[in-house]
C-alpha positions in Angstrom: 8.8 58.6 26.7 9.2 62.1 24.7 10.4 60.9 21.5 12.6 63.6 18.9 9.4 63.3 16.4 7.4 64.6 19.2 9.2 68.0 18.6 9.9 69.0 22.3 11.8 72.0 21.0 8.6 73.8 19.8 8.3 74.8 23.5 11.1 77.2 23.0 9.4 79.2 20.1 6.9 81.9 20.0 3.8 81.4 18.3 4.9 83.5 15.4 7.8 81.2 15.4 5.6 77.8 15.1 4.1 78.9 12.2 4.5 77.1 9.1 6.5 78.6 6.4 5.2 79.0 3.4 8.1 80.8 1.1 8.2 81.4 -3.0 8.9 78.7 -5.5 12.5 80.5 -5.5 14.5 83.5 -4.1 14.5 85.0 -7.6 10.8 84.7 -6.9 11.4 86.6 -3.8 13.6 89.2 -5.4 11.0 90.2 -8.1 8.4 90.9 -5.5 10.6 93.0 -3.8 11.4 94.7 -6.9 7.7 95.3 -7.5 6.9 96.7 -3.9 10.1 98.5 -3.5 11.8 99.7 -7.0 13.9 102.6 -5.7 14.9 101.2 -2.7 18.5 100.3 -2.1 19.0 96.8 -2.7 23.2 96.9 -2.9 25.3 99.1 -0.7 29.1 99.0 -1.4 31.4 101.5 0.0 29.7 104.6 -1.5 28.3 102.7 -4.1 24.3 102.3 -4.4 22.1 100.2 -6.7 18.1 100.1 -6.7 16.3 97.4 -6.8 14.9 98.5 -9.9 19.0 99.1 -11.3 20.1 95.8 -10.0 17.2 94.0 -11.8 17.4 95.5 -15.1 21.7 94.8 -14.7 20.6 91.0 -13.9 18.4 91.1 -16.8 21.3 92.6 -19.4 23.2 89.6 -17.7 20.8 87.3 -17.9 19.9 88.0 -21.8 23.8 87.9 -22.4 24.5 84.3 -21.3 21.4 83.3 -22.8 22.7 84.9 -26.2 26.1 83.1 -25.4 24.7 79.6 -25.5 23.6 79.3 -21.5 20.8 76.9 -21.9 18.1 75.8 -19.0 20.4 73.5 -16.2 23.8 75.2 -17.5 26.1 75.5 -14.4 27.8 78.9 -14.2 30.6 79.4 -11.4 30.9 82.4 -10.1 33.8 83.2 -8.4 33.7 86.6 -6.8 34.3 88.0 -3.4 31.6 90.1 -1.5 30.4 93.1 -4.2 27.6 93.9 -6.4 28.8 92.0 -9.3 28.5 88.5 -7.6 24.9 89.0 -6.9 24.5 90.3 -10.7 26.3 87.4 -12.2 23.6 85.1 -9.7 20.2 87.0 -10.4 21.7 86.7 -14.2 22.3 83.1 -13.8 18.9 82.0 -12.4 16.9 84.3 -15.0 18.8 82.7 -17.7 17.9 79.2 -16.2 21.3 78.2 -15.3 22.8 76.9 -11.9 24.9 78.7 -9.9 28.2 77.2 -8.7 29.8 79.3 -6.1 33.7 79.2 -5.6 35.6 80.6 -3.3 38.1 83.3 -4.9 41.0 81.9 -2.9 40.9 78.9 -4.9 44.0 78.5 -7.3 44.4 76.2 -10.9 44.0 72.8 -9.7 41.2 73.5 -7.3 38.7 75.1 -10.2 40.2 72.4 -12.4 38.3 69.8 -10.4 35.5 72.1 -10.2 35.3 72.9 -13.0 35.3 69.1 -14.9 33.1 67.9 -11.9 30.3 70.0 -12.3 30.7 70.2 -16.3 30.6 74.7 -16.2 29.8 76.5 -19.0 30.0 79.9 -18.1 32.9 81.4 -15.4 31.8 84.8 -13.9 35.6 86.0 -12.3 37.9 89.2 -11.3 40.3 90.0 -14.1 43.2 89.7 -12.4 41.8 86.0 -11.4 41.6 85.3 -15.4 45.1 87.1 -16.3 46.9 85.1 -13.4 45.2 81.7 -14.4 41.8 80.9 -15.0 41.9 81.9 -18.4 44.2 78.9 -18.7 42.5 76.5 -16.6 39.3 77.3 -17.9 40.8 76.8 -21.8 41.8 73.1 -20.7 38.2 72.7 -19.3 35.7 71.0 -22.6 32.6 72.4 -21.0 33.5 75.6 -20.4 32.2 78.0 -23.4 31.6 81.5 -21.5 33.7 83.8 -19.4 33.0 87.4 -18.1 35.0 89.2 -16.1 35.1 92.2 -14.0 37.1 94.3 -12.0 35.8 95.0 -8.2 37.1 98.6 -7.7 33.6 99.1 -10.1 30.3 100.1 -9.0 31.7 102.6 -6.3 34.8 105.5 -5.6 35.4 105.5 -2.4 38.1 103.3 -1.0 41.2 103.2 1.2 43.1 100.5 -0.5 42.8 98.5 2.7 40.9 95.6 0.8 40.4 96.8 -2.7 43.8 96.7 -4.5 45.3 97.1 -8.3 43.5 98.9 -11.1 41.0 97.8 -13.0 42.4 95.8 -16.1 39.6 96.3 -19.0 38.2 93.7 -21.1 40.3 90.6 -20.7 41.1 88.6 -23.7 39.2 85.2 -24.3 36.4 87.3 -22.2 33.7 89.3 -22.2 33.3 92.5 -19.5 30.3 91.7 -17.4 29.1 95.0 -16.2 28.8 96.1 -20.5 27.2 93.0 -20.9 24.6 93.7 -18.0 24.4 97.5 -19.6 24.3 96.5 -23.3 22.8 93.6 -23.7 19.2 94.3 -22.7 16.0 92.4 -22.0 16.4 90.0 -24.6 13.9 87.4 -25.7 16.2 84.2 -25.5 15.3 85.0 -21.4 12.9 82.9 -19.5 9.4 83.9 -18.9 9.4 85.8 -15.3 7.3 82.4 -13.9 11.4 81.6 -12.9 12.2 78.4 -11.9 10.5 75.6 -9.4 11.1 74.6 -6.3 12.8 71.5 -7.5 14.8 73.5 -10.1 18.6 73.3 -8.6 20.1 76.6 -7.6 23.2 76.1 -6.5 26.2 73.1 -6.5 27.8 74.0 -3.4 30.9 72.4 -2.9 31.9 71.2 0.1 34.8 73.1 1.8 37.1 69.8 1.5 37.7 69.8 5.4 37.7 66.1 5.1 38.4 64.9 1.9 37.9 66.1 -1.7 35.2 68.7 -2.2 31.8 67.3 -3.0 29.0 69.5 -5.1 25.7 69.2 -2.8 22.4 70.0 -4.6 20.9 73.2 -3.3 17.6 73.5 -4.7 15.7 76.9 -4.8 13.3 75.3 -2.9 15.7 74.5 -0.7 17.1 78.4 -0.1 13.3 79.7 -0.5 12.6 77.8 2.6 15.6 79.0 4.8 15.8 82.3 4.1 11.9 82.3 4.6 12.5 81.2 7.9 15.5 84.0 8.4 12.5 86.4 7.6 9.9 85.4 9.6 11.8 84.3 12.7 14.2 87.5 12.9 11.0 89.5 12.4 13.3 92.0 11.4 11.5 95.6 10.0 11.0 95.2 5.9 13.8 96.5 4.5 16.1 96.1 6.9 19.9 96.3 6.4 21.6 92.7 6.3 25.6 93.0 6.4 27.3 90.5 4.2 29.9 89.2 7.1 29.8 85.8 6.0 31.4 85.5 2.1 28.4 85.2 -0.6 30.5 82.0 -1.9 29.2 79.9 1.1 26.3 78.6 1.7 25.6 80.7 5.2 26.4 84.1 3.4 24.4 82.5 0.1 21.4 82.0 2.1 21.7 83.8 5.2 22.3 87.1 3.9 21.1 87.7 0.3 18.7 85.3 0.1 17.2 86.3 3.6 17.7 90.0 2.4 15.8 89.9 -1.2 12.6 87.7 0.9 13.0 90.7 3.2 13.8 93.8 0.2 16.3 94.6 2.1 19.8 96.2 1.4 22.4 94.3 2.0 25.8 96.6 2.6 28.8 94.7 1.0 32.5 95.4 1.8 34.4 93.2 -0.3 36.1 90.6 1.7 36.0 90.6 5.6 39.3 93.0 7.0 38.1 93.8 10.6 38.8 97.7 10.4 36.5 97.9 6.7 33.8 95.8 8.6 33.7 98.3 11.4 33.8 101.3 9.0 30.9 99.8 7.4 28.8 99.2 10.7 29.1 102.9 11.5 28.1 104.1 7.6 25.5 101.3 7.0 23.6 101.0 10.5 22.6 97.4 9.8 20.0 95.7 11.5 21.6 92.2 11.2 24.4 90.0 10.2 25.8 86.3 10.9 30.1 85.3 10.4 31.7 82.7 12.1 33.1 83.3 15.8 36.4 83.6 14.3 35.2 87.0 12.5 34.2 88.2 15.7 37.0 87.5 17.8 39.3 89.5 14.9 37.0 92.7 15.5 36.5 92.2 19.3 40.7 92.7 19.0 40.4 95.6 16.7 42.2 98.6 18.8 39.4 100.9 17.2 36.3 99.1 18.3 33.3 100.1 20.6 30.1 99.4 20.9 28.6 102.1 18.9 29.9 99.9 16.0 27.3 97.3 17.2 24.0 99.6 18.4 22.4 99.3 15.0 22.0 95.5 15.6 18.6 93.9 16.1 19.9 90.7 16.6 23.1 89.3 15.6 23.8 85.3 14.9 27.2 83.0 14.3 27.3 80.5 11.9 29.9 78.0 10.1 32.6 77.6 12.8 32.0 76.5 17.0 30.7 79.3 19.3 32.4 79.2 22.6 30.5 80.1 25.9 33.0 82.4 26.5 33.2 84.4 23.4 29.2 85.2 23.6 29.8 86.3 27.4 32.7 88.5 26.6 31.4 89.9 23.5 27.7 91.0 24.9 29.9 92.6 28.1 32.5 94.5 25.8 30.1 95.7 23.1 26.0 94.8 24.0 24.6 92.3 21.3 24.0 88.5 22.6 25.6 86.1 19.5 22.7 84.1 18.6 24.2 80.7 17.5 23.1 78.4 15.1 24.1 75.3 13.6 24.0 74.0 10.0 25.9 72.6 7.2 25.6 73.0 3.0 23.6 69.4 2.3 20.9 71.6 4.5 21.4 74.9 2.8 22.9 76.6 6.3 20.5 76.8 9.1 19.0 73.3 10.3 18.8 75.0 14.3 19.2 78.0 15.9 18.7 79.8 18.9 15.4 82.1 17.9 15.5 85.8 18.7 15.0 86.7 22.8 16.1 83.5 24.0 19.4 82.7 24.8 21.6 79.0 24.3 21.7 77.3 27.6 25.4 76.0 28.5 25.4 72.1 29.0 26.6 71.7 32.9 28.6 68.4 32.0 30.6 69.3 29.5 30.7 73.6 29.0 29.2 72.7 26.1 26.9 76.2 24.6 23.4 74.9 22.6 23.9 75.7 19.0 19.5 75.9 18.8 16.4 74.1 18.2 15.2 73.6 15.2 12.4 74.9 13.1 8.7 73.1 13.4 9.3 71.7 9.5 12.8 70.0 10.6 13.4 66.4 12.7 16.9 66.7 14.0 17.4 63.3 15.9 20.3 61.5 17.8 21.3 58.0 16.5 23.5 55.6 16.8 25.4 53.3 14.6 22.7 51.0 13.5 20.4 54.6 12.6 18.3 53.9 15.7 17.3 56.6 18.0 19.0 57.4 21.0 17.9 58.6 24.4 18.1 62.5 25.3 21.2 63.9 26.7 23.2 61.0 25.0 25.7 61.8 22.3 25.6 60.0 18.9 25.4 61.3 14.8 23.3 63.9 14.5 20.5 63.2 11.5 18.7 66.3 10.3 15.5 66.1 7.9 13.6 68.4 6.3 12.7 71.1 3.6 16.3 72.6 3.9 18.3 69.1 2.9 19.2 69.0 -0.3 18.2 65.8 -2.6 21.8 64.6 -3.1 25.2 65.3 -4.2 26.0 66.2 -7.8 26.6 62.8 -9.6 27.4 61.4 -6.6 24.6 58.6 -6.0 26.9 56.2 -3.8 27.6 59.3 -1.3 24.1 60.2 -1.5 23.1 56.8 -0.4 25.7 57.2 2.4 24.8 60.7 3.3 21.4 61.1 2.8 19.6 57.8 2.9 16.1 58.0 2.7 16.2 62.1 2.4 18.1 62.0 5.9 20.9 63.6 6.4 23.7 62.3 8.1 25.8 64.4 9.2 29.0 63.3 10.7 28.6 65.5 13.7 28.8 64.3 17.0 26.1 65.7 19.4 23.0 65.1 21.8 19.5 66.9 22.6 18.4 67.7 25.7 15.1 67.2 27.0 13.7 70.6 26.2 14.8 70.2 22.5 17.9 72.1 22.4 20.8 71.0 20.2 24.3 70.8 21.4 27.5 69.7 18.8 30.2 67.9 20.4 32.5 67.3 17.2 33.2 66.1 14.3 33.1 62.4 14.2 36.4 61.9 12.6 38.2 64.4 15.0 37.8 62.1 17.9 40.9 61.7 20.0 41.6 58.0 21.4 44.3 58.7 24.0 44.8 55.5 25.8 41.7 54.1 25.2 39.6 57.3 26.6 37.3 59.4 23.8 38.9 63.4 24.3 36.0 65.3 21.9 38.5 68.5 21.1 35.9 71.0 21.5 35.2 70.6 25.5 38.9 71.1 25.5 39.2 74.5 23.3 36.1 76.0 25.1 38.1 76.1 28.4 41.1 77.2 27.0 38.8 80.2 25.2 38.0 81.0 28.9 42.0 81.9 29.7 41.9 85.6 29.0 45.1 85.5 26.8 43.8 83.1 24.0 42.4 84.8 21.1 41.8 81.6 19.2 42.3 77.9 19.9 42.4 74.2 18.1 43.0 71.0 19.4 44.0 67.6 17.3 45.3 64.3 18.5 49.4 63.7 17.8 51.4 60.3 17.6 52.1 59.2 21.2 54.1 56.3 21.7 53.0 55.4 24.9 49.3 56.5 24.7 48.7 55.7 20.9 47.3 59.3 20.8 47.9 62.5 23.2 46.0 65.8 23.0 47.8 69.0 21.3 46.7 72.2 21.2 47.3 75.4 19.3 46.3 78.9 20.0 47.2 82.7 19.0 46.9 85.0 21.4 45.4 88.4 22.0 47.0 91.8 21.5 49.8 91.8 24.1 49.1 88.7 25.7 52.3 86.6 26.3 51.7 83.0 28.3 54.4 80.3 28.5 52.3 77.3 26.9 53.2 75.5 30.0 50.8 77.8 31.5 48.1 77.3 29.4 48.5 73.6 29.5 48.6 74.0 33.3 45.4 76.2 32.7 43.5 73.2 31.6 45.0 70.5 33.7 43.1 72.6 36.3 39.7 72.0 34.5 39.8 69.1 32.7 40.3 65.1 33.3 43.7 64.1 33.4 43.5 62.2 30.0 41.8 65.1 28.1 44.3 68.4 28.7 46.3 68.9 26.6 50.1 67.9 27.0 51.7 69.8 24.1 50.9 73.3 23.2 52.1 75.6 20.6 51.3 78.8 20.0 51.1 80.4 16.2 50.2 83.9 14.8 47.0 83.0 13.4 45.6 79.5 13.0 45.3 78.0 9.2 41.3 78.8 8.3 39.2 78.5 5.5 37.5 81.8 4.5 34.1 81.1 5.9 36.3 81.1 9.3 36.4 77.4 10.1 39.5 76.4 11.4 41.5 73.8 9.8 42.5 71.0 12.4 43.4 69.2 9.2 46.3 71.3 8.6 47.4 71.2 11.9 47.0 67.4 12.3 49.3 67.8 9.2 51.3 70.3 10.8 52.1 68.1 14.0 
């Protein structure tokens, strides 16, 4: 019997594919070669901004030599907290030449959320906006020990051109308690207190990545650069893409799928990678038509907002080589309707930050089978260097087709969590990740998520997985978006509820949707209650919050 070590998924690669991947000790490896080979190439493009290669590493180095000045020692974390621009992948290369780690925060985050950040992962440098240090970091980051370095910036720099649609206020100045970034980067030169170019190991940590808190309170996984060399390595050589391609930053640079995905695949490739600030759906289309890019991955929810744009078409989307979703489910429905209205096939993928993004994904020219059972689209296979496998309770192996956790190991999976050794022994026992994901493998390797574990409904004794249930109400034309958590039910213990928005001018009765699925689904699994919202809550990767609405309800 075909056993998950025997790799049946290798079938669905090319040869090219199969290869092993042999990447840099680090991406800031990666980005120096590129900076030899291609010096005056465009590495950053934002709005009409442009930066070299060559500019953005002598920036990084001014950076770099600046914290190092400041007190940033080898293994210093430094958060950065910045939305898609030039200046967060600055204040990175900056960070990793100095020898520091990177923490990456989302810039939505208010006091008490960098507060735990902050004190969790002991920071000693914040990189921010300055209207993020007027309105409170300054404060928060005061009442933090560790922290003994700030720069700020303002994001209106490093380009002209704007509409106001994204990029709002004026720029602020030098902020008290602060230092400005961009004159640090400018002024501060090549100093000697900065690391010999040899960079950092493989085993050096990159990145804490904290966990979006879907389920609990945020966690800071241990994202090697060996652990990002090797993904975005295989983003290179399995997207085959032409060197120097342009990658659009879809997915925010904070998490790990933009972290990895996009810059770090984009320096292995000296690429340019367009940036737009944070995603609005008319900016992002403005920027396909100016930037032409040759790639990008987002989460489904990022393309359903600019399938519903009034102004798209699919001259937006002809530049594309191949284009992949990541960090939120894919619905069968959404990749048929999208490739109809506008030509690109949504690759999908499947990973999660303890494995640096990608684990498995559907490789370029092949496309996800749909699971007949359940309407259930593949999310990939995995690489030749990973062992995803389906197990049970006990840790023990389950037959194909059969749903269990799924375990993923290899070169992405990061050693542990940040001071966290009794959730690494949980989590990752053995160097195995465990992910909490529901899902089985078919007999030809591909890799199909059912759900989270903990988002099981029990209504009356019978398992409803909330997924099969939102990818047939994706399929009613009106729905634009849909989630579905278990509610209180006196009689069944739990009963399904769903919530959707709509499209543009679509206007169902919720009876009708319910209806919609009583038509398709077992009798126990549609949904008896649905209400219909303007937008559902998200984080800003795209992943929709059932938590909230569990809360909600």
């Amino acid at each position: 019997m075909t056993s998950y070590q025997d790799k049946p998924w290798l079938a669905q690669l090319t040869d090219a594919q199969r290869a092993p991947v042999q990447p840099p000790p680090s991406p800031l490896h990666a980005f120096r070669a590129a900076v030899r080979r291609a010096p005056e190439r465009t590495a950053l493009a934002y709005f009409d901004g442009r930066l070299s290669y060559a500019e953005t590493d002598a920036l990084s180095d001014g950076i770099a030599a600046h914290l190092a000045g400041r007190g940033l020692r080898r293994g210093d974390r430094a958060a950065v907290m910045l939305q898609n621009t030039p200046h967060f992948v600055l204040a990175v290369l900056g960070v990793w030449k100095a020898g520091g780690v990177v923490v990456p925060v989302n810039p939505m985050y208010k006091s008490a959320e960098m507060r735990h950040i902050l004190t969790d992962a002991e920071v000693t440098a914040v990189v921010c906006a300055d209207r993020t240090w007027d309105a409170f970091l300054r404060a928060t980051a005061a009442a933090a020990p560790s922290v003994r370095i700030a720069l700020t910036t303002c994001e209106r720099e490093l380009q002209t051109r704007d509409d106001g649609r994204v990029l709002r206020g004026e720029r602020l100045g030098p902020r008290e308690g602060a230092d400005d970034l961009l004159t640090a980067a400018r002024t501060a030169g090549p100093a000697g207190a900065v690391p010999a170019p040899s960079g950092p190991t493989a085993d050096d940590l990159a990145l804490i990545s904290y966990t979006s808190g879907t389920s609990g309170t945020p966690k800071g996984a241990t994202n090697t650069h060996g652990n990002i060399s090797y993904n975005a390595e295989r983003q290179r050589t399995g997207l085959a893409l032409p060197d120097g391609a342009t990658y659009f930053a879809l997915a925010p640079l904070f998490h790990i799928t933009g972290m990895v995905c996009e810059l770090a695949a984009c320096l292995a490739n000296a690429g340019t990678l367009a940036l737009a600030y944070r995603f609005e759906a008319g900016v992002v289309l403005d920027a396909f038509l100016e930037h032409r890019p040759a790639y990008t991955v987002g989460p489904s929810t990022a393309f359903m907002a600019l399938m519903a744009h009034p102004a798209v078409t699919r001259e937006h989307f002809d530049s594309f080589r191949t284009v992949s979703s990541g960090g939120a489910p894919l619905p069968p429905a959404l990749v048929e309707t999208f490739r109809a209205g506008f030509g690109p096939y949504l690759h999908n993928g499947y990973g999660l930050t303890e494995c640096t993004a990608p684990c498995a994904s559907v490789p370029p020219g092949r496309e996800a089978p749909v699971d007949k059972v359940s309407g259930t689209l593949a999310v990939g296979v995995p690489g030749p260097d990973t062992v995803i496998r389906i197990i049970d309770e006990a840790g023990r192996d389950l037959p194909f087709g059969e749903p269990g956790e799924i375990a993923v190991r290899g070169p992405q999976v990061v050693p542990g969590y940040w001071r966290r050794p009794d959730a690494t022994a949980e989590s990752i026992p053995d160097g195995e990740l465990r992910t909490g994901d529901i899902g089985f493998m078919d007999g030809d390797g591909w890799l199909y998520v059912v759900d989270r574990k903990k988002d099981m409904i029990n209504a009356s004794g019978f398992k409803v997985w909330p997924r099969e249930v939102e990818d047939v109400l994706y399929t009613h034309p009106a729905v634009r978006e849909a989630a579905v958590v278990g509610v209180p039910d006196a009689y069944r213990g739990e009963t399904v509820k769903a919530y959707v928005s709509l499209r543009p001018g679509a206007s169902p009765d919720p009876a009708e949707l319910a209806a919609y699925c009583k038509e398709r689904l077992a009798a126990y699994k549609y949904p008896r209650v649905v209400e219909i919202l303007p937008e559902l809550p998200k984080t800003t990767s795209g992943k929709i919050l059932r938590r909230e609405l569990r809360h909600r309800a």
